[in-house]
N, C-alpha and C positions, 0 to 999 in steps of 0.2 A: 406437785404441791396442790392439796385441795385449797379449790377458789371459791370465796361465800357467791353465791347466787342471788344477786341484790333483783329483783321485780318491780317493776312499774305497772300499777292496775289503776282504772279508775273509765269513766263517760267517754265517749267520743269530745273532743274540744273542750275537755277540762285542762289540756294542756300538757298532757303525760309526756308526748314527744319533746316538748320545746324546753322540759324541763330535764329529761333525760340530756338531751346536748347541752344544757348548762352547767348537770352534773357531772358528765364526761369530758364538760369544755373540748367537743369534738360535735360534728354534724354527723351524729350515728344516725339518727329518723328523722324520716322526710314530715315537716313542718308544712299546716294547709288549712286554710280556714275553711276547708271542705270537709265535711263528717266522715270519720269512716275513711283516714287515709293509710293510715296505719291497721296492713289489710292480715297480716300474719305477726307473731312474736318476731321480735328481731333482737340477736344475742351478739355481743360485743366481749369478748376475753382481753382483758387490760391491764397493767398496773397502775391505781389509781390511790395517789396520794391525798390525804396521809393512810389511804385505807389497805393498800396493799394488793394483792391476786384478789383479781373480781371479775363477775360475768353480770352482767350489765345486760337486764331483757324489758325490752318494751311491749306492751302488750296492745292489742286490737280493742277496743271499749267495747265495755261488757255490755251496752245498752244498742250495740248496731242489731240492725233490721232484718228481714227477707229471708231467706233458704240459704244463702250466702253468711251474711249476719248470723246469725245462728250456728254455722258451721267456727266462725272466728271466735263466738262466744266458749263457744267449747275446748279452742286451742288455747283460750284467754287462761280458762279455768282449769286446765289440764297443766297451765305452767306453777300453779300451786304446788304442785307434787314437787318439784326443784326447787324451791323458793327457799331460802334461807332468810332473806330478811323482805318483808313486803312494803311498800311505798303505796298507799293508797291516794290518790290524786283527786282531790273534788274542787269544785268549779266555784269557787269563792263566793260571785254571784247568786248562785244557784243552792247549795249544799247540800246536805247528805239527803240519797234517796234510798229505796228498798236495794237497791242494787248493791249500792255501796255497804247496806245493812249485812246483805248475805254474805260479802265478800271480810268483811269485818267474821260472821260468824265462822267461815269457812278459815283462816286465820288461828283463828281463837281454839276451835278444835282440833288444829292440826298442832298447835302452842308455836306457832310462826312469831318469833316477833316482829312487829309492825308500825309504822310511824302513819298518822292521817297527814296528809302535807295539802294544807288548804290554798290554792293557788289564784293567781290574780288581786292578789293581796293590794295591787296598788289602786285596785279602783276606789271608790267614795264608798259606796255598799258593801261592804262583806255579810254575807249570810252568816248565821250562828249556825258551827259545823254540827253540835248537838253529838258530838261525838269525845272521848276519854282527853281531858287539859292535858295528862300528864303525857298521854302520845301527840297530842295535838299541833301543829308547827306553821307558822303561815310562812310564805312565800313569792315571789313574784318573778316567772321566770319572763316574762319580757324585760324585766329591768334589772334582773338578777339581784332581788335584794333578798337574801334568808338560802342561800346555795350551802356559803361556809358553813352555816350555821347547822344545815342538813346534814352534810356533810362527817362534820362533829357528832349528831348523834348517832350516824350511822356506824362511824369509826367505834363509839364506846356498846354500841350493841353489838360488831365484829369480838370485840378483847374479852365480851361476857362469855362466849361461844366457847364451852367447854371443848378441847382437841384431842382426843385420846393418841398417845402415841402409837409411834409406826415400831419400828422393835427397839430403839433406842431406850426401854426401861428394860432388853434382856440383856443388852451387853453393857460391861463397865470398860474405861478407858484401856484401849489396849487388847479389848479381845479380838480376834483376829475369826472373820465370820465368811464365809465360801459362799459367791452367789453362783449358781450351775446356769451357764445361758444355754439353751444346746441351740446350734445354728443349723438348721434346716431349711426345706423349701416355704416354709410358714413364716419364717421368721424376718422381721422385717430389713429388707436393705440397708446395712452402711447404718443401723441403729439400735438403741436397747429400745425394748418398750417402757411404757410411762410406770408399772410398777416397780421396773428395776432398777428407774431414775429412779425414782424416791428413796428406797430402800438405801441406797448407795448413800445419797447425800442426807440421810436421817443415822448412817452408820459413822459416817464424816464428821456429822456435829454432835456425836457422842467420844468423839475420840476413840471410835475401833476401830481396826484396818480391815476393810472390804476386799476381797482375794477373788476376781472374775474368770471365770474358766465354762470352758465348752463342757459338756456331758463328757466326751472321749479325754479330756485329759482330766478328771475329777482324780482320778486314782493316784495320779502324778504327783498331784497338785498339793493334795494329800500327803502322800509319802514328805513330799518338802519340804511345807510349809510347818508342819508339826502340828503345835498345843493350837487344834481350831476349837474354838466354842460352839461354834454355830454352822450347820449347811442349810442353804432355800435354795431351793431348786424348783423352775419351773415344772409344774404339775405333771405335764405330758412325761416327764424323763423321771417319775417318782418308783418306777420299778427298776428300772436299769440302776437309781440314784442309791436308793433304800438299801440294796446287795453289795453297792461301792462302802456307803458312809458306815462304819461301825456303832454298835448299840450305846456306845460311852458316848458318843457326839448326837447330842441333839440335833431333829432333822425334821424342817416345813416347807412348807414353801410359800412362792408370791403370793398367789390364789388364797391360802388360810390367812395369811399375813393380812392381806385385806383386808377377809370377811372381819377380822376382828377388830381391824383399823375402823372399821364401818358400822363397826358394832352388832351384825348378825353372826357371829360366829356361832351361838346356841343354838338359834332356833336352824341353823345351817346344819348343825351334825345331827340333829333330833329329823329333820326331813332329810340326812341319808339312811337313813334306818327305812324308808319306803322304800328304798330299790329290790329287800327282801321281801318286801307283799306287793307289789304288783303281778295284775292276771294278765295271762295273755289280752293282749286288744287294747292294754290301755293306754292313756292319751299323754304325752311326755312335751312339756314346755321347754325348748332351750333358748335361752335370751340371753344377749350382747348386751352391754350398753356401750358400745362402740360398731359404728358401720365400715369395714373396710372390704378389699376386693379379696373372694372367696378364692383359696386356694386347692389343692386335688387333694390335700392332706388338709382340712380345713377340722379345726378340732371341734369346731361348734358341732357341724352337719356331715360331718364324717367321724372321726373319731368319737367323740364321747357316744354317739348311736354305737358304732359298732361295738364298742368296749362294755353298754351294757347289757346288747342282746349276748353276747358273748358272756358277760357273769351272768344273767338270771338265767340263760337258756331260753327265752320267749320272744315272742315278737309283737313289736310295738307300733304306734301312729305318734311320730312325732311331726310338732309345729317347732320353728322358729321367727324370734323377731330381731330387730336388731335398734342401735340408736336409742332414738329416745319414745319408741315403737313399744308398747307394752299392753298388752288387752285388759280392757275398763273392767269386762265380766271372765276371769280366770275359772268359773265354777266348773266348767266342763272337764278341768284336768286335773288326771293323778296325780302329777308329781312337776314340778320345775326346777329345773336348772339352769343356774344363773352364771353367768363370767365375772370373774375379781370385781368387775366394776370400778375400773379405776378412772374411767371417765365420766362416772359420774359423782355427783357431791352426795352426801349423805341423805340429806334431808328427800332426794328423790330414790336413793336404794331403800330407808326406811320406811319410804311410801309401798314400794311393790313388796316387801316384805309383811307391812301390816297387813296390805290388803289379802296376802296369800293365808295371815293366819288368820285376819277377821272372814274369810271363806271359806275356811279347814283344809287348805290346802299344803302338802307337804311343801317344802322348798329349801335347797340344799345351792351348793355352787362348785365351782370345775374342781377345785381344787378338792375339799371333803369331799365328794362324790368319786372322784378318782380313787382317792386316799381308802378311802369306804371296798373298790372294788378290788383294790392290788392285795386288801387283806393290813393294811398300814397302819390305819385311819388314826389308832391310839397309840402310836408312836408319832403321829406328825402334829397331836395336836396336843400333847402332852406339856408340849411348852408353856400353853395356858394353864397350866395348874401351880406354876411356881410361883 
């Protein structure tokens, strides 16, 4: 299930921590009438009523100091890219400085929506926030008075958040859809991963029945289940899968499922179309947004390399990153590809996405980029045209 990415920005000792454990009613950050305690982002995954799946980030105040300071401002401003809903924190006493200005503008550019939550409400002075009434919201988390009330707008800026569905607008009640797990050495222990949860339970609350099977029995599975609608299959198994499923049955997989869930499905098949013009030597991006322990068949740094020196016949320099790990200056490379991205939330895939076309840079992901090399690509993503 994607989880909004709620952010906490604002000064050192405006209060950002003490209001985050009011809003979690939980001690997720350390509280300190010392500057500058809160030394890194810290991320909290929660269900938090009435708001629902949420991640909860605290951030380091944008106004800290030294060589040090400096480095936290930049982790501060780097959690923008994730941010689905922003909380801006100013010190009630004090009020809006240039800092808070930029953070406002950086918001506004990226179309973040964002609440100013003016804190220490309970003193005798409140400064004039000098910032938008209609975001504007006081608050006092020492005494917790205006929490619900944050709370509340936060929830009604959740419900406005357009969700595009997962495939639940391809099947209707009853169609009967084939997910292909294949269980390999890659494949994680004793569980599905998080795209083929979802898929399942978005298949469940359409009323289709979900049919799980390994790559080696698809053919079976097949034969006996009958009138299937639909096969996904994860990417890696899209040649052995594509020769199994017949032309009458529609056929995708996790990895496009995504991109489209995610909303780059377009600019994903327009940057595989580079894997035909690259020159020998050139520089190839592969990035995760999930960090786990590197297998011998590891598809990131093993497989999709081999599979493209293998279609183009050239030989490349690849980088990879992983997590929440993604380079600020992309300009030095031909081509990137990206992983389904299922752990991360839109608002931060949309980010590395823009940035790759605001710097002409192609960028495709595992799945079209496979799709692309097996010879498939317009049959697996032809489901988007219905």
């Amino acid at each position: 299930m994607e989880r909004t990415h709620i952010a906490f920005f604002g000064r050192r000792n405006a209060g950002k921590s003490s209001l985050v454990n009011r809003f979690t009613s939980q001690e997720l950050s350390i509280v300190s009438d010392v500057a500058g305690t809160t030394t890194d982002p810290v991320r909290k995954t929660m269900e938090l009523l009435p708001l629902g799946p949420v991640i909860i980030i605290d951030t380091p105040g944008i106004d800290d100091e030294g060589t040090l300071g400096n480095q936290r401002i930049e982790r501060s401003i780097r959690v923008i890219d994730e941010t689905d809903i922003a909380i801006l924190v100013i010190d009630g006493s004090i009020g809006i400085g240039d800092d808070e200005k930029q953070l406002i503008d950086a918001f506004e550019k990226r179309k973040i929506p964002y609440l100013v939550v003016v804190n220490k409400s309970d003193l005798d002075l409140v400064a004039d926030p000098g910032t938008d009434p209609d975001k504007t919201m006081f608050v006092s988390a020492l005494k917790g008075e205006g929490i619900e009330e944050l709370k509340e707008r936060v929830a009604v800026i959740i419900k406005q958040r357009k969700v595009r569905p997962l495939v639940s607008d391809l099947v209707e009640e009853g169609d009967i859809v084939v997910l292909v797990v294949p269980i390999d050495k890659s494949a994680p222990k004793d569980r599905l991963i998080l795209p083929q949860q979802m898929v399942i339970r978005d298949l469940l609350g359409a009323g289709a029945i979900p049919v799980v099977v390994k790559d080696t029995e698809l053919s079976i599975a097949l034969e006996k289940v009958g009138d299937v609608k639909l096969v996904i299959t994860d990417s890696q198994a899209f040649a052995k899968v594509s020769k199994i499923v017949p032309e009458n049955i529609t056929l995708t997989s996790f990895s496009i499922i995504m991109a489209r869930f995610k909303g780059i499905l377009d600019q994903s098949v327009e940057g595989a179309d580079q894997l035909d013009k690259l020159n020998d030597g050139a520089k190839i991006l592969i990035s995760e947004g999930c960090t786990h322990h590197r297998q011998c068949e590891d598809i990131g740094t093993v497989k999709l390399p081999g599979w493209i020196r293998e279609y183009t016949g050239k030989v490349f320099e690849f980088s990879f990153t992983s997590g929440l790990e993604f380079p600020k200056d992309i300009s030095g490379y031909d081509l990137i590809i990206h992983c389904g991205a299922c752990m991360l939330g839109e608002t931060e895939v949309a980010s590395r996405y823009r940035k790759a076309k605001e710097q002409g840079i192609p960028m495709t992901n595992y799945g079209i980029a496979i799709g692309k090399m097996k010879g498939i690509l317009d049959r697996v993503i032809e489901f988007t045209k219905v």
